[in-house]
C-alpha beads as a LAMMPS data file, in Angstrom:
LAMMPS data file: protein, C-alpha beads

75 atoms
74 bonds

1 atom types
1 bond types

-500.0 500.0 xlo xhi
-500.0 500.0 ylo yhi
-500.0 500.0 zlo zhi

Masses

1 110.0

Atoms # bond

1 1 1 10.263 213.255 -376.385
2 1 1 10.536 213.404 -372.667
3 1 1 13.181 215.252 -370.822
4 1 1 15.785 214.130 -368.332
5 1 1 15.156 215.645 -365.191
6 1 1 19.002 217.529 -364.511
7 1 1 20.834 215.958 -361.795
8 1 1 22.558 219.371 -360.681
9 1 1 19.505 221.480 -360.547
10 1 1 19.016 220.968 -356.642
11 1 1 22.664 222.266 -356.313
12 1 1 21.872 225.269 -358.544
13 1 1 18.612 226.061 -356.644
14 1 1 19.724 225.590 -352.964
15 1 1 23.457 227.322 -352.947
16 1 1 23.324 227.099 -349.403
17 1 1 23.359 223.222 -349.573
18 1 1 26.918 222.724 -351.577
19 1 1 30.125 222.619 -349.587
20 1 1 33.403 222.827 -350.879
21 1 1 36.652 221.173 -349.401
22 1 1 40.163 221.435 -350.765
23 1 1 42.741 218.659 -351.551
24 1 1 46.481 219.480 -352.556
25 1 1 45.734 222.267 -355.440
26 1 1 42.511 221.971 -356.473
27 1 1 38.899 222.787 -354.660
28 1 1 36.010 220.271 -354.781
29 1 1 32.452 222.001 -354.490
30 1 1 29.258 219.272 -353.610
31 1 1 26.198 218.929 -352.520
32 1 1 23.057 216.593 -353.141
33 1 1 20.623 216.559 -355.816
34 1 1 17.206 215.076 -356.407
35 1 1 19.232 211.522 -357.534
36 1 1 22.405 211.471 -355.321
37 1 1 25.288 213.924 -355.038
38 1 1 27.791 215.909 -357.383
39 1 1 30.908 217.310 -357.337
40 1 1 32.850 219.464 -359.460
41 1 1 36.804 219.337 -358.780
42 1 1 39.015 221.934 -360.102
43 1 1 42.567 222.736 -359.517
44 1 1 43.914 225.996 -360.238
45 1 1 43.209 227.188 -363.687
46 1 1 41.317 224.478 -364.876
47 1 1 37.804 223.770 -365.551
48 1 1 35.907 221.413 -363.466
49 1 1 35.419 217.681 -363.990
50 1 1 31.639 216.590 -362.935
51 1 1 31.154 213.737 -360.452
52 1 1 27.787 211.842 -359.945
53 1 1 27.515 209.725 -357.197
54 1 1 24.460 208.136 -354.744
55 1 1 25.894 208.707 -351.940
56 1 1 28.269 211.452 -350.048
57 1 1 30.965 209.191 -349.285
58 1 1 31.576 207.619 -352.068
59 1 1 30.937 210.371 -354.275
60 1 1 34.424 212.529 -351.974
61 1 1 36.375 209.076 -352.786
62 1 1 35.967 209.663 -356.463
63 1 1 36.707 212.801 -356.106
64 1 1 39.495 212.288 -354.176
65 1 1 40.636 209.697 -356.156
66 1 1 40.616 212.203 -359.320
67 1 1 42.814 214.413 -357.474
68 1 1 45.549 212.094 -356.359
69 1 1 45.843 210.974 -360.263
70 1 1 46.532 214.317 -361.562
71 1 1 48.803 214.857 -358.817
72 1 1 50.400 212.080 -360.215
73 1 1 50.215 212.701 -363.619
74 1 1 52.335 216.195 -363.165
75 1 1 55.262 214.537 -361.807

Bonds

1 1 1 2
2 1 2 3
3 1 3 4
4 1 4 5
5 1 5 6
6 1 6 7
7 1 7 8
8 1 8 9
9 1 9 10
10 1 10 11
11 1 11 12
12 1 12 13
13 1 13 14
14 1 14 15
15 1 15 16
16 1 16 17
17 1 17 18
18 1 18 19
19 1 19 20
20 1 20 21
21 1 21 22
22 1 22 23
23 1 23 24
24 1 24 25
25 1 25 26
26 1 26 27
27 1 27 28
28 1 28 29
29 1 29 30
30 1 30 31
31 1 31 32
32 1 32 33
33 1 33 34
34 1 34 35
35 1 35 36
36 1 36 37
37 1 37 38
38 1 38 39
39 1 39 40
40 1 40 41
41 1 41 42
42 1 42 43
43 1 43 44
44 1 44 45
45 1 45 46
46 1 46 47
47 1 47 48
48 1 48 49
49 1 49 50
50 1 50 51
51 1 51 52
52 1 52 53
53 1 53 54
54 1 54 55
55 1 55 56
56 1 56 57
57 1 57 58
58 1 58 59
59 1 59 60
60 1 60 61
61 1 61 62
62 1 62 63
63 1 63 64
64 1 64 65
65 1 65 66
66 1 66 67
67 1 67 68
68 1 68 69
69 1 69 70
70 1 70 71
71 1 71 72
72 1 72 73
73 1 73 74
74 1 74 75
């Protein structure tokens, strides 16, 4: 059996290269990997969902777009 190379590794091994904004309550951390770019978005108290994307931009839409629906979903 071969192995999957791990998209997040690059993240792991460079912590210099993830950034972190934050949006309303919660705190999105990214940076690039060997096969595009992840995110993991939080908001306070929660654990982190895991976004894959190819690129930067769209990769802070999704992310973005995550956020605005559980900002929605607590109303």
């Amino acid at each position: 059996m071969t192995s999957q190379p791990d998209l997040t590794s690059a993240v792991f091994h460079d912590p210099g290269a993830m950034e972190e904004i934050r949006l309303l309550d919660h705190r999105i951390q990214f940076g690039p990997t060997r096969a595009g770019w992840v995110s993991f978005v939080a908001g306070q108290g929660q654990r982190p969902t895991i976004a894959l994307a190819c690129d930067r931009h769209t990769l802070l839409t999704q992310s973005q777009k995550l956020v605005e629906q559980r900002a929605i979903g607590r109303k």
